[in-house]
C-alpha positions in Angstrom: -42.4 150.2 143.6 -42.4 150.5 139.9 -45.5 148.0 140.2 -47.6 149.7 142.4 -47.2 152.8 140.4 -47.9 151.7 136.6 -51.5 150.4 137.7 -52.0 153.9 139.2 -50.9 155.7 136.3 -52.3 153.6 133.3 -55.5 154.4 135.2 -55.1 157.8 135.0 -54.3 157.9 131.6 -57.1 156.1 131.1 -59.3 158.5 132.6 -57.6 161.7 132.0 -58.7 161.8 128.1 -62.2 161.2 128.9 -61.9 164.1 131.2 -60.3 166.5 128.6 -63.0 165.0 126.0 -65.9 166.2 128.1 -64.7 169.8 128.4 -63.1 169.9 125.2 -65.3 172.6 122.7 -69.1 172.1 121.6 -68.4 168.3 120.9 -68.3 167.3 124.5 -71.0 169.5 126.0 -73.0 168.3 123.5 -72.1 164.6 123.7 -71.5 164.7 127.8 -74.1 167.1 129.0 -72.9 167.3 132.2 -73.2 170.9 132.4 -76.6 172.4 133.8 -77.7 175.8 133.9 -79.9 177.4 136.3 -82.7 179.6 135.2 -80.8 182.9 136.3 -78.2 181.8 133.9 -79.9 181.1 131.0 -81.6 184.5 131.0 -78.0 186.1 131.4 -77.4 184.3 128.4 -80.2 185.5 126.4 -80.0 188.8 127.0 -76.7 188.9 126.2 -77.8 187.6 122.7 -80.1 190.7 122.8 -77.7 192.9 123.8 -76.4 191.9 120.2 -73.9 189.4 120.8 -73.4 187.0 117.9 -74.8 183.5 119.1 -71.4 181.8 117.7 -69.5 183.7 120.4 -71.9 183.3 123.3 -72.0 179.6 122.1 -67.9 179.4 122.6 -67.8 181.4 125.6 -70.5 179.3 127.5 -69.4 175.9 125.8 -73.8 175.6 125.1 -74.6 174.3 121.1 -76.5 176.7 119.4 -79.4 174.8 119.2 -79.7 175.2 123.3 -79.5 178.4 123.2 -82.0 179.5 120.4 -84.6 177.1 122.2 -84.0 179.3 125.5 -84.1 183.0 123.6 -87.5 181.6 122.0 -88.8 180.8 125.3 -88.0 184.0 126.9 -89.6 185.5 124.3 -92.9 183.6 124.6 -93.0 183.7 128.3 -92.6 187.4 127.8 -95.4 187.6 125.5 -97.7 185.9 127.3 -96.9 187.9 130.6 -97.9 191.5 128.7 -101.2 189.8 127.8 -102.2 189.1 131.7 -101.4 192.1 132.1 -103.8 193.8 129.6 -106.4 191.7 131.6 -105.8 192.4 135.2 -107.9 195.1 135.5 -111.5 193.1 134.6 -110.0 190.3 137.0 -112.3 191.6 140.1 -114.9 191.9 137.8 -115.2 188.6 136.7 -114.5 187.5 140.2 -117.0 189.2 141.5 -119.5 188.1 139.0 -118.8 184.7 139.0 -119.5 184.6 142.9 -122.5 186.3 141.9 -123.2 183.6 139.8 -122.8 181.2 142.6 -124.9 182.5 144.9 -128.1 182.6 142.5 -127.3 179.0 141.9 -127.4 177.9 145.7 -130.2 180.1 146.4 -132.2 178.2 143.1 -131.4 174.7 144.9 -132.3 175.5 147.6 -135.7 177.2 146.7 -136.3 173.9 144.6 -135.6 171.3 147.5 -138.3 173.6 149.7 -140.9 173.3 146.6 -140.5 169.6 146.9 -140.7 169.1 150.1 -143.9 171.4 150.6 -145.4 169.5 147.4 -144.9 166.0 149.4 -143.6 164.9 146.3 -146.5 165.3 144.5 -147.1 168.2 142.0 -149.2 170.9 142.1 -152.3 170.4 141.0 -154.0 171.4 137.9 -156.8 173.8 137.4 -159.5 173.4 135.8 -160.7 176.4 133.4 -163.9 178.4 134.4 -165.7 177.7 131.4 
């Protein structure tokens, strides 16, 4: 019995301190990075760093390197930039869309003018006048 039990236990030995390693502070979420975050998450994160939480402690408390979780505050903050500048720019939207179909309408309306000049020409220009003089 004592054989059938060793192999059994040397392999969890064997696997129980790569186990503790992976959980084990910033060393093994870095190094294992088998912890994902979803989106919802990550912002809970950041605004917990705006709140005015020190980014040490939101680092221990989440087990995410620093470096993680600058890179997401600085994207929140450019997404949120750029979102308050379509905003500024919503209100011309139906404007320019209306304009540009505009714009698309003369254009068919000039091909198709031109492909009735040709084919009342024959292919041939019109021809030239001769001044009066």
């Amino acid at each position: 019995m004592d054989d059938k039990n060793s192999p059994t236990s040397g392999a969890t030995e064997a696997t129980a301190p790569s186990a503790r390693a992976q959980n084990a502070g910033d060393g093994g979420a870095v190094a294992g990075g088998s912890k994902r975050f979803s989106a919802k998450r990550k912002l809970a994160a950041v605004q917990r760093l705006m709140r005015g939480e020190s980014l040490d402690a939101v680092s221990r408390d989440l087990n995410v390197p620093v470096h993680r979780l600058t890179e997401w505050r600085d994207k929140v903050l450019m997404s949120a930039e750029s979102a308050l500048k379509e905003r500024e720019r919503d209100a011309r939207d139906k404007e320019i869309a209306r304009l540009q179909a505009k714009v698309g309408e003369i254009t068919m309306d000039n091909e198709l003018l031109y492909a009735k000049i040709d084919k009342l020409e024959g292919g041939r220009p019109l021809a030239r006048r001769r001044s009066k003089k």
